[in-house]
MINU-475310 format. One record per atom (N, C-alpha, C): x, y, z. Coordinates in steps of 0.2 Angstrom, whole numbers, plus 5000, padded with zeros to 4 digits. Layout:
<nodes>
XYZ...
</nodes>
This chain:
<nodes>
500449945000500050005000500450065000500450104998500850174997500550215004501250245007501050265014500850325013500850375008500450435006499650405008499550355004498750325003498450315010499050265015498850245023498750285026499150355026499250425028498550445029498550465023497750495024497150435025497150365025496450335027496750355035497150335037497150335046497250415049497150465042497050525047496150535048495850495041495150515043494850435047495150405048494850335055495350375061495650405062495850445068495350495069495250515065494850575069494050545071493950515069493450465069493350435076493950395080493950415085494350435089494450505088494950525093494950525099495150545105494850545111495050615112494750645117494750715120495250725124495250675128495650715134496350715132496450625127497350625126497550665123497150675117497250735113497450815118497050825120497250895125497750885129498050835129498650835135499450855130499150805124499650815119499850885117499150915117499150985113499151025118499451035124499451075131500251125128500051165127500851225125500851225118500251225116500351235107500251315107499951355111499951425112499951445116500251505114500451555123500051595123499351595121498751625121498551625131498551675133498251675139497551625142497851595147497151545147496651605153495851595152495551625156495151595161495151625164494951615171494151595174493851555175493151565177493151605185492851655184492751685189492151695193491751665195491051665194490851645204490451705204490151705210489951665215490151645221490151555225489751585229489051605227488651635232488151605236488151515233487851465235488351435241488951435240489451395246489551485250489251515251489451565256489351545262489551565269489451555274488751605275488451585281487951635283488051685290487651725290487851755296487351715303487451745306486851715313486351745313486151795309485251815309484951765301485451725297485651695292485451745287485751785287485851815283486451825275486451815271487051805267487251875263488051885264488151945260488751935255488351895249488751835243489251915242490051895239490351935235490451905228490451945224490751935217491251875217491751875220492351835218492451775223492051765227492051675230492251695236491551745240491751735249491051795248490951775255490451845259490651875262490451915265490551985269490551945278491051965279490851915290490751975290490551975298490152015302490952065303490652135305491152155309491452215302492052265306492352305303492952255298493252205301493652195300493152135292492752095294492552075289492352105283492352195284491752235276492652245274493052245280493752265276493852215268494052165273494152095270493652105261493052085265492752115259492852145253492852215254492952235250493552245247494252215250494852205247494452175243494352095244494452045239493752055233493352115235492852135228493452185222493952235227494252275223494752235219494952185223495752155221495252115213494652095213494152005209494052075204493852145205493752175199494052205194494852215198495552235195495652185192495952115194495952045190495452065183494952065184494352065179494552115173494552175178494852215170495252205168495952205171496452185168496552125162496152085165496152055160495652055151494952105154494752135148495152165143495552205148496052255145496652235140497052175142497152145140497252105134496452085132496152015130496152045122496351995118496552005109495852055107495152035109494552075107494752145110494952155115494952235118495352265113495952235110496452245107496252265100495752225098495852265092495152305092494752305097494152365096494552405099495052435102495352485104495752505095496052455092496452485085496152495083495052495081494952515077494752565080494552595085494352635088494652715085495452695088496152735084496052755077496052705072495852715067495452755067494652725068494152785067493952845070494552865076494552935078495052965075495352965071495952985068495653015060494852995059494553025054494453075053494053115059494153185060494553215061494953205063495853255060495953235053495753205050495853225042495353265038494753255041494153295038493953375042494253385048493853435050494653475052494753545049495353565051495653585056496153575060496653565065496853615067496953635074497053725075498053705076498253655078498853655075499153665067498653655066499053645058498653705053498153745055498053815052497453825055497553885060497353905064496653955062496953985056496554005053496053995048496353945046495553875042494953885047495453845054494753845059494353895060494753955060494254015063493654045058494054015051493554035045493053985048493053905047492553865050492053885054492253905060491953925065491453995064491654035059491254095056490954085054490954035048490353985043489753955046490253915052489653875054489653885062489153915064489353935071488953875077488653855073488153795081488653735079488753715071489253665071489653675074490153725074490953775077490853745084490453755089490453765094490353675098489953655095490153565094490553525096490853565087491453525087492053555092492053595095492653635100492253605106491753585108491753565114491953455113491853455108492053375106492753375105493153445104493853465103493953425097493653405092493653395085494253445082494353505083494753555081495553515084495453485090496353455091496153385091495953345086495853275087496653245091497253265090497653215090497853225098497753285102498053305107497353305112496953275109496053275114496253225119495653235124495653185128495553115128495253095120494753045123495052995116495453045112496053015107496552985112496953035116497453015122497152935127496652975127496452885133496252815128496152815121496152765116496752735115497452805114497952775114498352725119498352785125498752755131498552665131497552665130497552595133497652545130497752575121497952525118498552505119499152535120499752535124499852495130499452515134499452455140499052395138498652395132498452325132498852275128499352325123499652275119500252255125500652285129500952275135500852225140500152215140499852175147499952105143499752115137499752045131500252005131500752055130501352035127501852005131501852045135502552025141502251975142501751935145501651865150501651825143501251845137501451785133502251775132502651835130503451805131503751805133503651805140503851725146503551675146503251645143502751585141503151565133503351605132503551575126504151555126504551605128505251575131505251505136504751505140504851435143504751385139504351375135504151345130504951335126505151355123505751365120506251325124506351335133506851315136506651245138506151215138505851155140505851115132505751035134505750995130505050975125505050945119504550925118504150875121503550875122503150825127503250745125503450705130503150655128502650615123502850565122502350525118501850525122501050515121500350495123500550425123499950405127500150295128499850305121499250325119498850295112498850345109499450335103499350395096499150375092498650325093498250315087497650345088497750385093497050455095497050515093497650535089497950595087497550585080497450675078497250675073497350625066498250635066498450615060498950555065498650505060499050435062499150395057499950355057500050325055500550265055500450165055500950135058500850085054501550045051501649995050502449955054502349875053502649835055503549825051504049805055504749825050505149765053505649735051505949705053506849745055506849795056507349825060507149845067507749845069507949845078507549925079507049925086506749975087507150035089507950035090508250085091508650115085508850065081508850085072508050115071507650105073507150155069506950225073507250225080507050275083507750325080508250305082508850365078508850375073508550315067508450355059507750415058507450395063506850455064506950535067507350505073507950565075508250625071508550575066509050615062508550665056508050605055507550635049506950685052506950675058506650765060507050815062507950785063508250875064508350895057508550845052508450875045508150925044507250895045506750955043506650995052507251005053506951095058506651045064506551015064506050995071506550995077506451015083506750995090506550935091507250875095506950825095507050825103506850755106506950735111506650675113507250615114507150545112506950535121506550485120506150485128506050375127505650325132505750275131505550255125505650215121505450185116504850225111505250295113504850355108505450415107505150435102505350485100505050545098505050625103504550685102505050725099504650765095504850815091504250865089504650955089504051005089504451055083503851085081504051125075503651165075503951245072503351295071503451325077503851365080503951405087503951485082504151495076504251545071503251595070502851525073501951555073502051585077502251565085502151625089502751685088503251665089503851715087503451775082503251755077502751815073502251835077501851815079501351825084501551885088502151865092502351935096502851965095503151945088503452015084502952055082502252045079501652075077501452125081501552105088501152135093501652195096502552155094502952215096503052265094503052235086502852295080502252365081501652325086501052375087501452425090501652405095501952445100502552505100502952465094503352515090503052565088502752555083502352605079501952635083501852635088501052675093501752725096502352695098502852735101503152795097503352775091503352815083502852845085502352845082501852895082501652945085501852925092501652985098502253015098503052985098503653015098503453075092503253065087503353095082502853145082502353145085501653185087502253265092502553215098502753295104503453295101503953275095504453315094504353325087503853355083503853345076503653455075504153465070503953525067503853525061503653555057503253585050502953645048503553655042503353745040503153745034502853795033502653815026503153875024503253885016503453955015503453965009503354025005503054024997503854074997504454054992504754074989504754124983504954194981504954214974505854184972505854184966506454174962506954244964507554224967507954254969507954294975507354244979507354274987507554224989507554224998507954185001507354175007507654135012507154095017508054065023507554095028508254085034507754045038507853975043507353945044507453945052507154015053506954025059506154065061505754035065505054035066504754115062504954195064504554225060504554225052505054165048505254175042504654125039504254095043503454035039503054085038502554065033502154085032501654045037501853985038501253945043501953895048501653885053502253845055501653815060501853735063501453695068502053645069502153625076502453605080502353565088502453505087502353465093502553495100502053465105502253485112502853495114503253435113504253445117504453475113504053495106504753535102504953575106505853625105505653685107505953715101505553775099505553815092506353865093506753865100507153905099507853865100507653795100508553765100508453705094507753695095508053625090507753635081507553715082507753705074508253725071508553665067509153675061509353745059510153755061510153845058510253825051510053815046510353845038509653905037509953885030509453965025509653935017509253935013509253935007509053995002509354004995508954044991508654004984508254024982507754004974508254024972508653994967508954024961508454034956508353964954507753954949507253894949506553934946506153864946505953824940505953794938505853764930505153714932505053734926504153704927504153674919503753604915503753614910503153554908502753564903502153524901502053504895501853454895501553424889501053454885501253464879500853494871500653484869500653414870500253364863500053304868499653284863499253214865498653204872498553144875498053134879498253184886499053184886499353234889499553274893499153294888499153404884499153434891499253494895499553524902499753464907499953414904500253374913501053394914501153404918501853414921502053344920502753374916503453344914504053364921504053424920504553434925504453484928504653464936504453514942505353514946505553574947506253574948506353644950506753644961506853724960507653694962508053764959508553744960508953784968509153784971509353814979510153814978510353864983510753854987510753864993511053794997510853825005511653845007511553855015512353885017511853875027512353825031512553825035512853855039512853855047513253905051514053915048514153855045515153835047515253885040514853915037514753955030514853915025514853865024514653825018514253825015514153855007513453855003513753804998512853764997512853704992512253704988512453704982512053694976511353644979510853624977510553574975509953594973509553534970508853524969508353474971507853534972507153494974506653474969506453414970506053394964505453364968504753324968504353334970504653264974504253224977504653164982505453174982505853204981506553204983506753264986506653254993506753314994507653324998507753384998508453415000508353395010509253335012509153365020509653395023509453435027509853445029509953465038510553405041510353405048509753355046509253375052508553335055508053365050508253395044507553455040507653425035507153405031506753395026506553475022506953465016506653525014506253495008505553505009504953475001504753534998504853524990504253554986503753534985503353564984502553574984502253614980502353664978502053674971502153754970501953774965502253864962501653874957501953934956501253984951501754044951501654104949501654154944501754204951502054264949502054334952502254374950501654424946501754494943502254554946502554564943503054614945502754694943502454704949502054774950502354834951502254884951502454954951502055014952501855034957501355094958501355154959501555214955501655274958501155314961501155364966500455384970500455464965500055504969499755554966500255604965500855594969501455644969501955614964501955554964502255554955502955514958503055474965503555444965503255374967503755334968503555264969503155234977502755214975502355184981502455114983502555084976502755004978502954994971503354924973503754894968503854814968503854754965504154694967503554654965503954574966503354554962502854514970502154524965501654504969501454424966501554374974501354304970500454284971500254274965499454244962499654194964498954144967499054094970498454054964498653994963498153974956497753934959497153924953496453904954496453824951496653824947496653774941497153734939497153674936497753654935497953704928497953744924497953784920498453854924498353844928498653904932498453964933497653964931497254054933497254054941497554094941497854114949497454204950497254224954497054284958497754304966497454344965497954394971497754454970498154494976498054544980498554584980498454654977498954704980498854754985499054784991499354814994499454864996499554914993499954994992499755014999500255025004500055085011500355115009500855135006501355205008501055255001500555265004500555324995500055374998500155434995499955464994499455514987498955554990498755554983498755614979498455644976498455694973498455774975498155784982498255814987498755834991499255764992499655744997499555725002499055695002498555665010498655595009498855565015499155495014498355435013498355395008497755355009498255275005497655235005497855155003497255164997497955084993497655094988497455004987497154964985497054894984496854864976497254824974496954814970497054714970496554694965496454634966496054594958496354534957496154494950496554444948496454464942496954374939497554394935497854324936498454334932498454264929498354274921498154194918498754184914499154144916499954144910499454124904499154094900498654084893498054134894498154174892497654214891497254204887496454194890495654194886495254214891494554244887493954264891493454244885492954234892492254204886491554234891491054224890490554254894490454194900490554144901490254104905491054094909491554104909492154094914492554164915492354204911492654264910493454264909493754314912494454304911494854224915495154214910495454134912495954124908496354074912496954014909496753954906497053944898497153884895497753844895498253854898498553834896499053854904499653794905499953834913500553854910500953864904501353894901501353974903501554014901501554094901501554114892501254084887501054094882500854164878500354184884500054244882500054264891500254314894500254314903499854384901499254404905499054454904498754454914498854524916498754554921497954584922497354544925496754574925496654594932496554684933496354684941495754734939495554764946495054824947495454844953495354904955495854954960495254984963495354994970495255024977495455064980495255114983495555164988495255174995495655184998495355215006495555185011495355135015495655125021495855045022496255005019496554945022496254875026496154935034496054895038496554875042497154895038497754845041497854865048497654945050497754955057497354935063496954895062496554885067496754835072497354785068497754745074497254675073496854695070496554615070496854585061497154505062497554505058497254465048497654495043497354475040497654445035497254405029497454355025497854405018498254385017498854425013498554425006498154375005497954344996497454364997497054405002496354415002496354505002495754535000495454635001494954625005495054645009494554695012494254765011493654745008493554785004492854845008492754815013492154845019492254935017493054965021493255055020493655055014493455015008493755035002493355064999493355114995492855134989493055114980492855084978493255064969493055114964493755134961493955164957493355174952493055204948492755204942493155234935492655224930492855244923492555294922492655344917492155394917491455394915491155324914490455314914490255304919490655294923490355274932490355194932490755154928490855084928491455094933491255004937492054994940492554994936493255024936493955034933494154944934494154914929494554864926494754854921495354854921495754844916496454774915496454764908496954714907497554734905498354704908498954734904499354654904499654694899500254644895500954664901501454614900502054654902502454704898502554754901503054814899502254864900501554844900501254894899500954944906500754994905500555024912499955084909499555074916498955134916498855194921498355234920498455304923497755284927498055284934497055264938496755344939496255324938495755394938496055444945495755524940495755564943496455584947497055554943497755574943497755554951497555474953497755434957498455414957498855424950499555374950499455344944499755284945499855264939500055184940499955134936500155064940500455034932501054994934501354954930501454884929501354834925501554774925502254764922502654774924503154754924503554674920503354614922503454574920503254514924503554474925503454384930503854354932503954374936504254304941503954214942504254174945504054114946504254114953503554064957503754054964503753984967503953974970503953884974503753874981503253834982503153844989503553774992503853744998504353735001503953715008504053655013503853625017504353605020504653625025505253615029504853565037505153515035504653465042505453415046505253435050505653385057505253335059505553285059505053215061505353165063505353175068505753095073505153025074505552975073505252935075504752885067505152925062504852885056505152855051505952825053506352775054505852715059505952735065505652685068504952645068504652695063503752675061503852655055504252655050504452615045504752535048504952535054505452485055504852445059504452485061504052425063503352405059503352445055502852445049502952385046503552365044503952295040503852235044504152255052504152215055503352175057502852215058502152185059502052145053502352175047501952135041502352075041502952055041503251985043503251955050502951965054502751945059501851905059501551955056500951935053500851895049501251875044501651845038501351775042502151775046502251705050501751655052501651725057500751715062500251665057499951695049499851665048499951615042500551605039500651545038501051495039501551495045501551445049501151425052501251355054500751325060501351275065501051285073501551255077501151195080501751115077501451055074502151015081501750965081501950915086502050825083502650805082502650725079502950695084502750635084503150585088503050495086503650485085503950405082503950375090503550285088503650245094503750175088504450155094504450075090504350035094503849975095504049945100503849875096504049825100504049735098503549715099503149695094502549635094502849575097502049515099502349455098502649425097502649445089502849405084503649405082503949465087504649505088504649555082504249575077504349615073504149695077504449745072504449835077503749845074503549865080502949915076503049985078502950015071503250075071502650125069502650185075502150225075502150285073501750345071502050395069501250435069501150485075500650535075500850605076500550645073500450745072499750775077500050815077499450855081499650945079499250965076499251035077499051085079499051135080498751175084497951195081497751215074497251195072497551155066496751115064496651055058496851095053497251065049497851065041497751025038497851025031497850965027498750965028499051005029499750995029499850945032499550935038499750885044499950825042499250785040499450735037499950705031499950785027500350755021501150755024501350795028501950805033502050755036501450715037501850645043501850605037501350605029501550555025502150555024502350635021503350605020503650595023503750625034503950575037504050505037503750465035503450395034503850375029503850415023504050385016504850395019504950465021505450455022506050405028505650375031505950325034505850265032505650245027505650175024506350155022506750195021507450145021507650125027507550155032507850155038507350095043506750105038506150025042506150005037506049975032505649965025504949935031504449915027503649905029503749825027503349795032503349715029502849695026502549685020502049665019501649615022501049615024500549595028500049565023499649515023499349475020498349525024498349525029497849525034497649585035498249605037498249665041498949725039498749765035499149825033499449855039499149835044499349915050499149985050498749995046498250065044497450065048497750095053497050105058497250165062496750185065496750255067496150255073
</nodes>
């Protein structure tokens, strides 16, 4: 008979009749899974008092009479409910409705804007929506990561992956430092069994079976007229590398929350950026940071930025090349060339310097009514479209007017590098080249706002104490220029210039500890998980002993931690493979295939 074939008839007449209890002695240490406890109320075996009265507690005793018994007492209700959580808290279920919990609170900081990371989003928010506004600030939705009820999700899933961890690997390590168990009297009550009869010495077949389970990895340990062997310790080893990995990453993640900075900064071509806190346009930073020692002294300047698109085909405006090119310089005075490209960004020290994205800046010019310069430099449009119709804001406080009495001037519109207008989009970009760049504003006068101390958005007019210019039919004053051209604003206001264009690059300078380490355990949970599930930790044991007849009968059962078809095919090639070392004797009657 082919011992693949007897293989599998005596794993399905094993399990046929297996026995319960041999089996579970066999399989005692196939997991380091926590065993639980029954804890359950002994309020029927309670003693009673002498008016018989009984005062059952939770965890196996009554209340005696007396100060000293409510003592007793209540220790051993507090000590039975401590155990009790503890072990909820611990338990694989708490574990993972706490990860998703994590998960699912960590939504709303994506969706609802973060007063660490633009303080000013939220307050717009809050202006929009005010009974929303007030909600969400008392649900502290505005700080999801730094809330309280984020904070108690995480710690507990930290203790719980901790309470988990450690006792199973002390458990496992014992399991490691101990032997494989004994043979069962009857393995032919193990799942997978299989035996036939050999005319070799029972101690030639237990050392040939020795040799051929350390071959395959198995731990052996030769016992009386048996031989145990365990395999699979790499299930659990994944198991709570998985779990140590959690832990990692939860440590990342929170390191990386109280020492993490991140600025923002919008660059023109041929300025400069020195990276110290008033040189951000926006900056947010973790608890521990501290803003005046641990950020990186350098500074960089924009030399240039190259930007280039596709002309032709399906396409037609996608970015080919995004590229600014820098030089930084160091305390020690070292300046170094380099370039940022989109994922590559420049380090230097513990800073990341990332590009993020550019647009246009008209180079303005405005003389006031006295006929000298009020302003000069370029103003950066911020775009709207992938096309690059961008809007923006000018500025003018230092002017004067026709009078000589100081006033502000504003003006506000588009800058489309492809210039077109139609009646349903009006003035717009086709194109994110500078093909056609044409300058469209409408101009303002009168009072700013700037002095009111309350602060304001740099790309945005307030236009509440402004008055707008008109034409002499009494239409709003708007007008388009080209570069080199200029206009005379009404009533010998001055005059405003387009000058020409710049390009600008905005730039994201981030510090972040601890994202080495959450990479390190990001890899490591996944091959730990791996493991966890495709290994299986599996248990074999060879017995030879002498019939009447003086011939060995040679045994050979598995036990797994759960049912596999691997099992049996594992002990079949066992089998096969010790046929040189038994050969099988053919039997007329009786095969020796029972289970």
């Amino acid at each position: 008979m082919d011992l693949n074939d007897m293989a599998s008839d005596n794993v399905n007449d094993g399990r046929d009749a297996r026995d319960a209890g041999d089996e579970a002695a066999a399989g005692a240490g196939l997991s380091t899974a926590p065993a639980q406890e029954d804890e359950t109320p002994a309020a029927a075996d309670a003693p009673r008092e002498e008016g018989g009265t009984v005062h059952p507690g939770s965890f196996g005793g009554a209340r005696r009479p007396g100060a000293a018994g409510a003592a007793g007492w209540l220790a051993r209700e507090v000590t039975g409910w401590t155990r009790w959580a503890w072990r909820q808290l611990t338990s694989m279920r708490v574990a993972l409705i706490l990860l998703f919990l994590l998960a699912l609170g960590a939504i709303p900081g994506s969706l609802i804007p973060q007063s660490d990371a633009n303080a000013l989003l939220v307050e717009e928010f809050k202006a929009d929506n005010d009974l929303l506004g007030r909600v969400y600030e008392r649900l502290q939705l505005f700080d999801v990561y730094s809330s309280v009820w984020f904070s108690a999700i995480y710690i507990l899933l930290f203790v719980s992956l901790i309470g988990c961890i450690v006792p199973r690997t002390w458990q496992f390590t014992g399991q490691l430092r101990g032997r494989p168990p004994r043979a069962p009297r009857r393995l032919d009550r193990m799942p997978a069994y299989t035996t036939w009869r050999t005319g070799a010495d029972p101690e030639q077949v237990l050392g040939a079976a020795q040799r051929v389970l350390k071959r395959r990895w198995f731990r052996t340990a030769p016992g009386e007229g048996s031989v145990a062997a365990e395999k699979g310790y790499l299930r659990e080893a994944g198991n709570l590398l998985f779990h140590l990995s959690l832990i990692v990453m939860l440590v990342a993640f929170g390191t990386s929350q109280l020492f993490y900075s991140e600025g923002g900064k919008l660059v023109v071509e041929g300025d400069g950026f020195s990276n110290t806190l008033p040189q951000y346009d926006d900056f947010s930073s973790g608890t521990l940071f501290d803003v005046d020692h641990d950020l990186d002294p350098f500074g960089f300047t924009l030399n240039e930025f190259t930007a280039e698109f596709s002309r032709e085909g399906p396409d037609l405006g996608t970015p080919t090349v995004f590229r600014a090119d820098i030089t930084y310089w160091t305390p020690d005075g070292t300046e170094t060339d380099a370039t940022v490209q989109p994922n590559q960004p420049v380090v230097i020290g513990d800073s990341k310097i990332y590009l993020l994205g550019h647009g246009f800046a008209p180079v303005i010019t405005v003389t006031d009514g006295q006929g000298r310069t009020a302003y000069s430099g370029p103003v950066p449009f911020l775009p709207q479209d992938t096309a690059l119709t961008s809007t923006g804001v000018v500025k003018v406080t230092d002017y004067l007017d026709e009078n000589g009495e100081p006033e502000q001037l504003g003006f506000q519109g588009f800058f489309n590098p492809s210039y077109a207008i139609d009646e349903v989009r009006g003035p717009h970009s086709t194109f994110p080249d500078p093909d056609l760049p044409v300058l469209t504003l409408t101009a303002y006068h009168g009072d700013l706002g700037l002095d009111s101390g309350i602060p304001q958005n740099v790309y945005q007019l307030n236009t509440r104490k402004l008055e707008q210019f008109t034409d002499e039919n009494g239409e709003p004053f708007r007008f388009d220029l080209l570069p080199g051209e200029s206009i005379d604003l009404p009533d010998g206001k001055g005059t405003i210039s387009y000058e020409g264009y710049e390009r600008w690059a905005t730039f994201k300078v981030s510090t972040k500890t601890g994202n080495g380490w959450a990479l390190t355990g990001a890899l490591a949970a996944v091959a730990g998980l791996a493991g966890s599930l495709l290994l299986q930790r599996r248990r074999v044991w060879v017995r030879a002993t002498t019939d009447e007849a003086g011939r060995t009968v040679v045994e050979l059962a598995s036990l797994g931690r759960t049912e596999s078809a691997r099992i049996p095919e594992e002990l079949a090639d066992l089998a096969a493979a010790l046929q040189p070392d038994a050969p099988m004797i053919p039997e007329s009657s009786d095969q020796g295939a029972r289970a």
